[in-house]
C-alpha positions in Angstrom: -18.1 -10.5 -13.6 -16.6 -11.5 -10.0 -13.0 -11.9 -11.7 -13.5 -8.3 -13.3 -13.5 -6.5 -9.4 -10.1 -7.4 -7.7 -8.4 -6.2 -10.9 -10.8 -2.9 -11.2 -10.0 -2.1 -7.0 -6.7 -2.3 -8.1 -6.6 -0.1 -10.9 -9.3 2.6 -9.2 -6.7 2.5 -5.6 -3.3 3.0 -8.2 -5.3 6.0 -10.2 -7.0 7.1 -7.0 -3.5 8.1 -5.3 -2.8 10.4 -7.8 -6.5 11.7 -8.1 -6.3 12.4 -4.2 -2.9 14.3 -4.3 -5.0 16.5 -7.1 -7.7 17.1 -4.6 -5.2 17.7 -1.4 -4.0 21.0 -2.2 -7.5 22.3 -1.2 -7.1 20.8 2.5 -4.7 23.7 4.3 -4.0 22.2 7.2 -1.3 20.7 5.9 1.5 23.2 6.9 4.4 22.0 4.5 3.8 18.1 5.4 3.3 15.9 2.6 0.8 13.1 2.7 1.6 10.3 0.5 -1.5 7.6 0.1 -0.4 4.2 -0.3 -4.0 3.1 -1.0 -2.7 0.6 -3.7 -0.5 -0.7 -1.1 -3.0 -1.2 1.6 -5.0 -3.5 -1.0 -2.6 -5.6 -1.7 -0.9 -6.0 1.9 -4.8 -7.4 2.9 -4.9 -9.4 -0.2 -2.1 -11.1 1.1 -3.5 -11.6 4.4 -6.8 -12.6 3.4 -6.9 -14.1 -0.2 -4.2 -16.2 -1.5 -0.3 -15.3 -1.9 0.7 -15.9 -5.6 -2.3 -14.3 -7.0 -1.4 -11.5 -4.5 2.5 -11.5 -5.9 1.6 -11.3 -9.3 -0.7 -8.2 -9.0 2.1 -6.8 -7.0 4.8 -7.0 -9.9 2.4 -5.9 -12.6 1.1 -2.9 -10.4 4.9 -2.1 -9.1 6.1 -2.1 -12.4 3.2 0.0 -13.7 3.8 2.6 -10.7 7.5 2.7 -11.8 6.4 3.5 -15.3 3.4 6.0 -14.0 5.0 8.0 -10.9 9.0 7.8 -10.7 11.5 7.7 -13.0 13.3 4.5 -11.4 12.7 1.2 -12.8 12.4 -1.4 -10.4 11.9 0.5 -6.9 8.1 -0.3 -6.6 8.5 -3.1 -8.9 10.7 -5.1 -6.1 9.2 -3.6 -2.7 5.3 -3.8 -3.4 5.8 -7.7 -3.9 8.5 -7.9 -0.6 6.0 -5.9 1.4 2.8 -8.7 -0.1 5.2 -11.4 1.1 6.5 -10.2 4.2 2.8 -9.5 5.0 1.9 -13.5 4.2 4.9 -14.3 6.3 3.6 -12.0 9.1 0.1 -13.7 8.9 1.4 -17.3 10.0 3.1 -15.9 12.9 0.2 -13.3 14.2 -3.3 -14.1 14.8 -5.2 -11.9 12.4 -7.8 -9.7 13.2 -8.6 -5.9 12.6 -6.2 -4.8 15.1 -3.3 -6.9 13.7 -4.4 -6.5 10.3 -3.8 -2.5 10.8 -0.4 -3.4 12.6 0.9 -4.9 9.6 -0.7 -2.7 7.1 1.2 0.3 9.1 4.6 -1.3 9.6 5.1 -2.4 6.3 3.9 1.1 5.0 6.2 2.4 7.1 8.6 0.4 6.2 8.4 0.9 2.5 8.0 5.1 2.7 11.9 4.5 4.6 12.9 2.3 1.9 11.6 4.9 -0.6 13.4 7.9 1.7 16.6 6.2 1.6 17.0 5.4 -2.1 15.5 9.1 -2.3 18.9 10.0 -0.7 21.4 7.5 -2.5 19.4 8.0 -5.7 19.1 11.6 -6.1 21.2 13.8 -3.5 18.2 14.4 -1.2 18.8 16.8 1.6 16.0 15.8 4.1 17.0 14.9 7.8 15.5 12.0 9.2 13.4 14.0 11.8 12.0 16.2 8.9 11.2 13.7 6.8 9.6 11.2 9.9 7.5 14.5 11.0 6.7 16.3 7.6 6.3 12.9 5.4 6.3 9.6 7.2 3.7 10.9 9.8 0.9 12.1 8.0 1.2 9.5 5.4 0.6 6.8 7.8 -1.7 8.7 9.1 -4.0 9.0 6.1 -3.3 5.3 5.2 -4.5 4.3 8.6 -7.8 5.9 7.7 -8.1 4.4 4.6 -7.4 0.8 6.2 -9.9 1.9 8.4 -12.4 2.5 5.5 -12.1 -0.3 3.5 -11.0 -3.1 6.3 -14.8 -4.8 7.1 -16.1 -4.6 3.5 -13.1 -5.1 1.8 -11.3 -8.4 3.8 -14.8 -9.7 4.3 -15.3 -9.7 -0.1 -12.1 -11.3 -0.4 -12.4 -14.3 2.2 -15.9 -14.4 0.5 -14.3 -15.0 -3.1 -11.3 -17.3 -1.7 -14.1 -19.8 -0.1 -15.6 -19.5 -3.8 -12.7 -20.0 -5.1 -11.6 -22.8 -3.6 -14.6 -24.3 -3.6 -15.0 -24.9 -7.3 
């Protein structure tokens, strides 16, 4: 049963991003931004802080590749940056003492990192005519916004569980 629930968070945070952009259009607040959740993102960036890397990488590439498949038409764009953004989050973890504050640091940058990436291959990819001051105030704003609130959510249940099971883990 315990190696059933990492790969069921998974797969509920990759369906619930699209099950929330469902539900948004009834928040009209919005005023033309777009809101993005990266909830499938924010799992794995703190399973690579705080369960083990390669198990971390793997789910990456199978969950990149399935958001390729599920969301965009582009092969390979999630597929390659979900697993840079796990490792570069590992990478950051030796350097940084972690706690929550750090923890959401990380979790934002490389976010924020990624939505660029995903703006500027937007641009290359498929003649996109968004500024980058529109697209850092209607799109990269509010989506780190809401990702920051889900971090927020899940941080203390969720990173506690996971150094729970690595101790188990490693332990056997």
């Amino acid at each position: 049963m315990k190696r059933v629930v990492l790969p069921l968070i998974t797969v509920l945070c990759f369906y619930g991003e699209s099950i929330f952009v469902e539900l948004l259009p009834i928040f009209s607040f919005l005023d033309n931004r777009i809101v993005v959740p990266r909830f499938l993102l924010v799992v794995l960036i703190l399973m690579a802080i705080y369960y083990f890397r390669n198990v971390t990488l793997i789910y990456a590439a199978i969950f990149g590749l399935l958001f390729d498949i599920y969301y965009t038409g582009v092969i390979g764009a999630y597929l390659f940056l979900f697993p840079i953004a796990v490792y570069t989050a590992s990478k950051m973890v030796k350097v940084l003492q972690i706690n929550v504050l750090t923890s959401g640091l990380i979790t934002i940058i490389i976010v924020a990192i990624t939505e660029a990436l995903i703006y500027g291959l937007n641009i290359l990819l498929f003649d996109v005519n968004v500024t980058v001051s529109q697209f850092i105030y209607s799109r990269l704003l509010p989506t780190l916004t809401l990702n920051f609130i889900f971090y927020l959510i899940i941080f203390f249940p969720f990173s506690r569980w996971l150094q729970n099971r690595s101790k188990e883990i490693f332990s056997e």
